[in-house]
C-alpha positions in Angstrom: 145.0 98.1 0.8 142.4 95.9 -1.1 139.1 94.6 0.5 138.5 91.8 2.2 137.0 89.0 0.4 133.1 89.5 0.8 131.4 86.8 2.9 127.9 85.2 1.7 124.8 87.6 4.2 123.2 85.6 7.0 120.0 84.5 5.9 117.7 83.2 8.5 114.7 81.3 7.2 111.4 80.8 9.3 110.3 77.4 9.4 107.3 75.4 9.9 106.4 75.1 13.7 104.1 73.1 15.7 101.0 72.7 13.5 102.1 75.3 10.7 102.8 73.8 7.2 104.2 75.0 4.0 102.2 75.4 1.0 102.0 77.4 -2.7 99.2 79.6 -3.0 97.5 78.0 -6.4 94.9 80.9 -6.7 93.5 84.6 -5.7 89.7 84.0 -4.7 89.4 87.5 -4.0 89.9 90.1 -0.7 91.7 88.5 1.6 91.0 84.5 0.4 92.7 81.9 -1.3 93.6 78.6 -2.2 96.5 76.7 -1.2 97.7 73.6 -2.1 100.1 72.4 0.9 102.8 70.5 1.4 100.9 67.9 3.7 98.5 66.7 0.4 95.6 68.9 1.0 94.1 72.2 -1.0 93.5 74.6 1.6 90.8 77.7 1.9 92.8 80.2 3.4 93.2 83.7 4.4 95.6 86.4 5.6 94.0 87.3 9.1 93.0 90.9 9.8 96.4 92.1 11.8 98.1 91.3 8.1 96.1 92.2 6.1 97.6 95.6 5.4 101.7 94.3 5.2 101.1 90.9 3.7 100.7 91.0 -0.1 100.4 87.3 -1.8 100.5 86.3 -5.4 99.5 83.3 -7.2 102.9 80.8 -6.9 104.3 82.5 -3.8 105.3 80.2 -1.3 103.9 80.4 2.5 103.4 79.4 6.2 100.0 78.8 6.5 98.4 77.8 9.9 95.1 75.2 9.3 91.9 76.1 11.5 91.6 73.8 14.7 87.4 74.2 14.5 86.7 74.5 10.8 87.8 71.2 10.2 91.4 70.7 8.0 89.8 72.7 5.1 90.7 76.0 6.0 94.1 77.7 7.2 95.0 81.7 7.7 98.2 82.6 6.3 101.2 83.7 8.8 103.8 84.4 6.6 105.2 84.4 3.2 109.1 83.9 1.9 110.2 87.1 0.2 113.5 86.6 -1.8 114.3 83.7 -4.1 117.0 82.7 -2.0 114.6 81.9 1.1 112.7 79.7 -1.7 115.8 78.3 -2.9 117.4 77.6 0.6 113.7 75.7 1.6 114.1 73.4 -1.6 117.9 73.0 -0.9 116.6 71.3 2.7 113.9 69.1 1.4 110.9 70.8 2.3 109.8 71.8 -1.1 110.4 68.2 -2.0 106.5 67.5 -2.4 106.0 70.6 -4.9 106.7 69.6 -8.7 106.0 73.6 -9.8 108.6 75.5 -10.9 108.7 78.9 -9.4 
């Protein structure tokens, strides 16, 4: 008896809710801050909130869900999550939401 023919794993990709908008983090600013350029048009101050701080490792060119500030004006965002595998990145490019981002990762 032979297997049966492997089928592709369910990948379920968080998107971009209400005000939340994809971006690439450009650079490290050091702890817990950096800069983002999103997909919106705007370079963002951002930073991974205290309840993530711990779980949530970011690199320069990793793609994530940032969250802009409603009082500090449109400047500044916190982070709420990052894409993991390639294939999250890949399957947000194959839908157009990467579209803006000329980068290669």
């Amino acid at each position: 008896m032979g297997k049966p023919p492997e089928q592709p794993a369910l990948l379920r990709v968080r998107l971009p809710q209400g005000r939340e908008v994809l971006g690439v983090v450009q650079q490290r600013l050091g702890g817990s801050r950096m800069r983002v350029l999103c997909l919106d048009g705007k370079e963002r101050l951002c930073r991974i909130p205290g309840r993530l701080r711990r779980r949530l490792w970011v690199r320069e060119n990793d793609v994530v869900l940032i969250e802009p500030w409603e009082l500090g004006g449109d400047a500044k965002g916190d982070v709420v999550y990052k894409y993991r595998s390639k294939a999250e990145v890949a399957f947000l490019k194959r839908k157009g939401y990467l579209k803006n981002i000329e980068e290669e990762f």
